[in-house]
N, C-alpha and C positions, 0 to 999 in steps of 0.2 A: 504494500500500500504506500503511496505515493504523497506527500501533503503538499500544498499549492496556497501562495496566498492573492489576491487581485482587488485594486481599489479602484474608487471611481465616484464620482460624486455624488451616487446612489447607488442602493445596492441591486437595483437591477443593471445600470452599466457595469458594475463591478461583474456581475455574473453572466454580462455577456460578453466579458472580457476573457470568463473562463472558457463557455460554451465556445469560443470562437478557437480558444488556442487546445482545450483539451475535446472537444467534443460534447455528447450529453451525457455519459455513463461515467458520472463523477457524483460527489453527496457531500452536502453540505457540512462540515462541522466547526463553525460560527459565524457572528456576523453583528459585528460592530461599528460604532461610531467612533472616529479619529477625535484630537483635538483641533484639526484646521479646520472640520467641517466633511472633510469627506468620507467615505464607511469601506471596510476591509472588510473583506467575504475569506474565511479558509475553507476549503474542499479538499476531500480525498478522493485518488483514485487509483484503480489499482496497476501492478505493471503492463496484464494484460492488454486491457484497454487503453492506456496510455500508447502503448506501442502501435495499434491499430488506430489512433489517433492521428498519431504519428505521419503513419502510411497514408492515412488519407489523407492530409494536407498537402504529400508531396504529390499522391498522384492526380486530385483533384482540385479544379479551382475554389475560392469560397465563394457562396451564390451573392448575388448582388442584395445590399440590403434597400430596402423603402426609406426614399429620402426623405429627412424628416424626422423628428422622434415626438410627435405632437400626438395628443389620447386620442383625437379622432380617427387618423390613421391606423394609428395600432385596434381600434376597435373595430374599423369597417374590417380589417383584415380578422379580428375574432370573431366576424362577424359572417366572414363567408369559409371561414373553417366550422363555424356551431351548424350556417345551411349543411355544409358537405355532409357535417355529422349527424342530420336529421335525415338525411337520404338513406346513407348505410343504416343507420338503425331499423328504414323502414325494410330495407333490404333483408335485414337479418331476419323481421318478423315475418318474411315470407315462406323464412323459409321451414315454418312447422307445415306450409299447406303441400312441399316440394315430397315428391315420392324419395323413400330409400334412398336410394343408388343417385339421384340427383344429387343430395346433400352436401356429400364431399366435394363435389365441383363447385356448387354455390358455394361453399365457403370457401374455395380457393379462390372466387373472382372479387369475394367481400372482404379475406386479406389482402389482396392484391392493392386493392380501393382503398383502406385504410391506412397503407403502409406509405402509398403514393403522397394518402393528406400529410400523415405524422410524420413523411422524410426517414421512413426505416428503411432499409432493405427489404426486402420480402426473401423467404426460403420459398416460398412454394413455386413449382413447377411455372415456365414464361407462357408457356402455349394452355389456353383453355377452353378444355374440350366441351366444358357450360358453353360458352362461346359460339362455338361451333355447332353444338344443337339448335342454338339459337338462331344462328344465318340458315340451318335447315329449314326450321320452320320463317322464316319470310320469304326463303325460297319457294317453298311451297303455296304461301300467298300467292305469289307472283303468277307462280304456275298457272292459277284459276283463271287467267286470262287466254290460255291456248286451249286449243281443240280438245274432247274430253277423251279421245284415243291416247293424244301425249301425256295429259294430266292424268291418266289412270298409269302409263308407265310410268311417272316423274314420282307419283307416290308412292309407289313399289317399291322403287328404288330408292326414294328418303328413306321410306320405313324400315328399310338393310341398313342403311345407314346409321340410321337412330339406333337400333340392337347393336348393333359393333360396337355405334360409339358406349354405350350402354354395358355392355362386356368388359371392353375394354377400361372401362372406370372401376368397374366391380373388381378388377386383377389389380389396379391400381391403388385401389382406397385400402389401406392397411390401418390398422389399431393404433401403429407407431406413426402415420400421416396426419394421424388426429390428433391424435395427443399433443403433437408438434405446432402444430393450428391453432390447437386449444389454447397451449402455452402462448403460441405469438399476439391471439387476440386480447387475453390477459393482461399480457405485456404494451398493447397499443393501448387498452383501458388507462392503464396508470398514465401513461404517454396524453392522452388527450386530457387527463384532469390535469396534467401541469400545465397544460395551452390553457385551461380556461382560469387557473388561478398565476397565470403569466403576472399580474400586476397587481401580486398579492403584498409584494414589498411594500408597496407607495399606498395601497388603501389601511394595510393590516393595524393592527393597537400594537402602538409603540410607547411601554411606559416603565420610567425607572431603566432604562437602558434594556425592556425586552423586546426581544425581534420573533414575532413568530414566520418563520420560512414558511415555503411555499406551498410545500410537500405537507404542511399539517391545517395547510387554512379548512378542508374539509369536517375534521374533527375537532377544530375553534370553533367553527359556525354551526356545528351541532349541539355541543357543549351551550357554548352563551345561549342558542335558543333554547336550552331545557330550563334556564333561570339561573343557573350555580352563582352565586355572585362572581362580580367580578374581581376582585381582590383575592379570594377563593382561585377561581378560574387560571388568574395570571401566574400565582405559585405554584399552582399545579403544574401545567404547561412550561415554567422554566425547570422545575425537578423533571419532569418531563426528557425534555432540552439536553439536561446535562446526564442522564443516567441509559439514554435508550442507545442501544450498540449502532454506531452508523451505518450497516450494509441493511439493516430493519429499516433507514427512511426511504430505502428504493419502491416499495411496497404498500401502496396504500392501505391494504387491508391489516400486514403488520402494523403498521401504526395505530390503527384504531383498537387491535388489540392488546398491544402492549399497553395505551393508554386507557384502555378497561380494567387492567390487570392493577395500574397507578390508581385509579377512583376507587376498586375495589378494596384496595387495603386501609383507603382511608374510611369508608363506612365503620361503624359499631354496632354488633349488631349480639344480643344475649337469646344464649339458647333455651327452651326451657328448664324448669327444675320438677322434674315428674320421680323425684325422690319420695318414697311413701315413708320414709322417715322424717321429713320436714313438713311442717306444715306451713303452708301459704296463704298470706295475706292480701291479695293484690286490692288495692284503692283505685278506683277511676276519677280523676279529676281535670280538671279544662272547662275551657266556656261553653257556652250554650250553644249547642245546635249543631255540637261536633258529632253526636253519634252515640255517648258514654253508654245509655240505657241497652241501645241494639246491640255494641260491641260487647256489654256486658250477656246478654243473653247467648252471643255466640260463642264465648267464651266461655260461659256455663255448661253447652252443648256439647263442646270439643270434650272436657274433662270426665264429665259423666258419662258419655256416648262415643263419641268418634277416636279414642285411643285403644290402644292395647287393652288396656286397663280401663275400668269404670270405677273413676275416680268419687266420692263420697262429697257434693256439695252442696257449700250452705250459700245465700244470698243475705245480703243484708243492704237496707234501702234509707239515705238519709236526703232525698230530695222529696220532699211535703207539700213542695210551691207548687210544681210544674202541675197543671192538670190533666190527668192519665196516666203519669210516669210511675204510680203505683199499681195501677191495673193491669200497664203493659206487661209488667215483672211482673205481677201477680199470675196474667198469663201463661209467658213462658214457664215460670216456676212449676205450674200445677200441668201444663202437659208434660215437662222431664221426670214431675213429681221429686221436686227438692224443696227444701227447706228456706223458709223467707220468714225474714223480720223487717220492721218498720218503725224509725227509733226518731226521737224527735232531739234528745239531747244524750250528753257524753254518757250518763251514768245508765241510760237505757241502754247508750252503744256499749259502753263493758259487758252490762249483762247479757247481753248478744253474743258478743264475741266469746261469753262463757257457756252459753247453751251449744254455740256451735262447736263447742272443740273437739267432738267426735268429728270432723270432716277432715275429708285432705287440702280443701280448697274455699276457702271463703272469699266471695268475691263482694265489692260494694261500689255500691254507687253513689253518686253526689248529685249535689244541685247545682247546674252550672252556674257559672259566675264570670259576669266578665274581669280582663285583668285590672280596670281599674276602679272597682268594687272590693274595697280595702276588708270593709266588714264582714263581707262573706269569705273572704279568704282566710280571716282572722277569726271565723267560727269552726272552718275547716281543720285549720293549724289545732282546737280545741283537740278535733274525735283527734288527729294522729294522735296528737300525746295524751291521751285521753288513758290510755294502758303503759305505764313506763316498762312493762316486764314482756309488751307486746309489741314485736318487728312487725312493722305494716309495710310493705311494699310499695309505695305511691307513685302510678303510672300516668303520666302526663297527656291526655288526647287532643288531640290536635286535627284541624283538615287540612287535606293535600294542594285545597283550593287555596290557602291563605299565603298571601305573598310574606316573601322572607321578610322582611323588615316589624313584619306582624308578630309574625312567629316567634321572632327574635324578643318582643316587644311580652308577649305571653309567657312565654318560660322565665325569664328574669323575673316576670312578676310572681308565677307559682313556685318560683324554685325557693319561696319562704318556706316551703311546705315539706322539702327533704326529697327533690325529683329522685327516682328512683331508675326510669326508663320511660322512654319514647315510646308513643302510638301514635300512630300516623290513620286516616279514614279518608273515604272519599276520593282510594285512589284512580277510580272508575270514572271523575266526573271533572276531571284534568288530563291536560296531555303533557303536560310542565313538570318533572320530580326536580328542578335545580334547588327549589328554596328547599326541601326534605335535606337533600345532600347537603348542601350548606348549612342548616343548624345541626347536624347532627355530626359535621365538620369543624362547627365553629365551640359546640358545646361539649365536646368527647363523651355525651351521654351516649349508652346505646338504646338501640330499637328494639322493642320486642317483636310486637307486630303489627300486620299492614291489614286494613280492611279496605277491601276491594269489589265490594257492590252491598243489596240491601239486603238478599236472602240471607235468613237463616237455617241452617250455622255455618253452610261451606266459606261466606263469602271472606272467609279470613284464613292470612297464611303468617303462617309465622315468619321472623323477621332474616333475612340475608341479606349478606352486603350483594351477591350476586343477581338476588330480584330485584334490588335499590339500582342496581346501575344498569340494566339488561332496561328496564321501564323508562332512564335517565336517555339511555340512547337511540333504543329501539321500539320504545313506549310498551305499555300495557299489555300484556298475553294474559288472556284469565283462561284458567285452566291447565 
């Protein structure tokens, strides 16, 4: 591997100062701002390509560039490389309707086509025998214009034609022609996402001295659209930056996975505790209208029914305001057939908490409260310490729909309360998980779990850093 450094008074001159003297099969590894003003690019590349480089400068000339270096220019010309590439794509879709044995030929005349836009070479074969089916049948057109004695020989004799050529594709088309295809077309994919984020230098967020290249603007511009903050965002992407092996940034799809594998590890995420030696207290607490009552029912549901084990649960109910929120739980209580109480102050809630201690699982619910309703929170903080000899688990609910700054704004204010873990709800009614990631980024609390529609009891999964960033990228899969 070879290092190279080029400047210029932006760093797309700089990088076409490399492109020009090394070719395109080189990779980025930095890119910064000078003190006079202008920006140094370092690239690696390796000896192979460097040597082939090489040879092609000597044997061929450089192509003449577009006079000019103004944004209109440069965009009419991304402009009639995005047509070309709307052509081929249609090409491509054609070809689920093409017979078998035609395939391998369509895709040899659609590499061909692509190689020509992106300036690659092409491997596949110069002559094409798609091609030549093709002048067959306008041949045949043609033909309908002579006497119909000639035009019955003229199609005879297409039609031997067509078989041959037809055979002769069949002898041709090997496992290993495909595969090689496969790979080229691959390889022009990542090829054409560099042309369209060509002027990712001069648009991209440049802050604190970071440069995001060009190779990663697609996994930027997914990222910032999921919400992550941006302060968030930016440190990730420079650890990012500095930690990913460089022959991984030739590869669009490496990158996005490697940069899954970085989001992943910063999630929190707590497994359960299905110990039948400890007993569990879990508290539902958050504002109003997050879900507390329904999560708690599905939660009831899971312990008692949907595990290994049919766990022993009690309920116990301290919201009195809301009207229904004791019928609701009344309900589910009485068709699982578990145990429910309804306690208006602390010294009810002890004796609660003392009839229940035959269970594995006590779960409770609250009254919502929004966070800047001091009093109610300050009635809350009562039941936790209401038992000094009793761990109460206190799990914080939240919607998926509240912007970070919200959320941020909620937890600061229940974290009087001894947060314990994150619940997250309503991941079914957003397409945005950035602000999730970000408080549970910003907070090092973990996640228990996610509720992801209204049925009871499936609609909740327990919590993963893997379902947190898989939803972050590729949005919601239920099921």
């Amino acid at each position: 591997m070879k290092l190279f450094t080029f400047n210029g008074a932006t760093t797309t001159q700089a990088l076409a100062e490399a492109k020009k003297e090394l070719g395109d099969e080189f990779s980025i590894i930095a890119q910064k701002k000078l003190e006079d003003g202008t920006y140094e690019v370092s690239v690696a590349i390796s000896e192979e390509d460097l040597k082939e480089a090489k040879v092609k400068q000597q044997v061929t000339l450089e192509p003449p560039q577009p006079k000019g270096n103004n944004i209109a220019e440069r965009l009419e010309l991304i402009a009639q490389k995005e047509i070309e590439r709307k052509k081929l794509a249609q090409s491509a879709q054609n070809l689920s309707n093409a017979l078998p044995e035609e395939v391998s030929l369509q895709l040899s005349d659609a590499v061909r086509q692509i190689s020509q836009i992106a300036g690659v070479p092409s491997k596949t074969p110069p002559k094409s025998l798609y091609a030549n089916a093709q002048n067959a049948q306008i041949e045949n057109k043609n033909a309908k214009k002579e006497p119909k004695e000639s035009q019955n020989a003229e199609n005879k004799k297409d039609s031997k034609d067509t078989q041959t050529s037809k055979k002769e594709a069949k002898k041709e088309s090997t496992p290993d022609d495909l595969r090689i295809i496969r790979s080229e077309i691959d390889r022009l994919n990542d090829k054409l996402k560099l042309i369209q984020n060509m002027f990712w230098e001069e648009r991209g967020p440049k802050r604190d001295g970071l440069v995001i290249p060009h190779e990663f603007a697609e996994i930027y511009r997914i990222t910032k659209a999921s919400g992550i903050a941006k302060e968030h965002l930016d440190k990730i992407m420079q650890l990012t930056l500095e930690l990913m092996p460089i022959k991984m940034r030739e590869n669009s799809v490496l990158i996005k996975r490697y940069f899954r594998e970085v989001l992943r590890k910063m999630v929190y995420a707590r497994a359960e505790n299905l110990s039948s030696n400890a007993k569990n207290i879990m508290m539902l607490v958050g504002p109003t209208g997050v879900g507390k009552t329904t999560t708690l029912a599905k939660l009831a549901a899971r312990y008692s029914r949907l595990l290994n084990k049919n766990y022993k649960v009690g309920i116990i109910t301290l919201d009195t305001y809301r009207i229904g929120a004791v019928d609701q739980l009344m309900f589910y209580a009485k068709k699982m057939k578990l145990s429910i109480d309804t306690v208006v102050d602390t010294e009810e809630f002890v004796n609660a908490l003392d009839s229940l201690k035959y269970c594995d699982y006590i779960l409770i619910d609250t009254v919502g409260s929004s966070q800047h309703d001091r009093a109610k929170l300050e009635s809350l903080k009562s039941f936790v310490n209401a038992d000094p000899n009793t761990k109460i688990d206190v799990s914080l609910v939240m919607s998926a729909t509240t912007k970070y700054e919200d959320l941020k704004d909620i937890y600061h204010t229940f974290s009087m309360l001894g947060i314990d873990t994150l619940l997250f709800t309503k991941l079914d009614e957003t397409h945005s998980y950035g602000n999730i990631f970000s408080l549970v980024y910003e907070t090092k609390k973990p996640v228990s779990y996610f509720s992801i529609g209204q049925e009871v009891p499936n609609d909740l999964n327990v919590a993963t850093s893997d379902f947190l960033i898989d939803c972050l990228l590729d949005g919601l899969t239920k099921g």
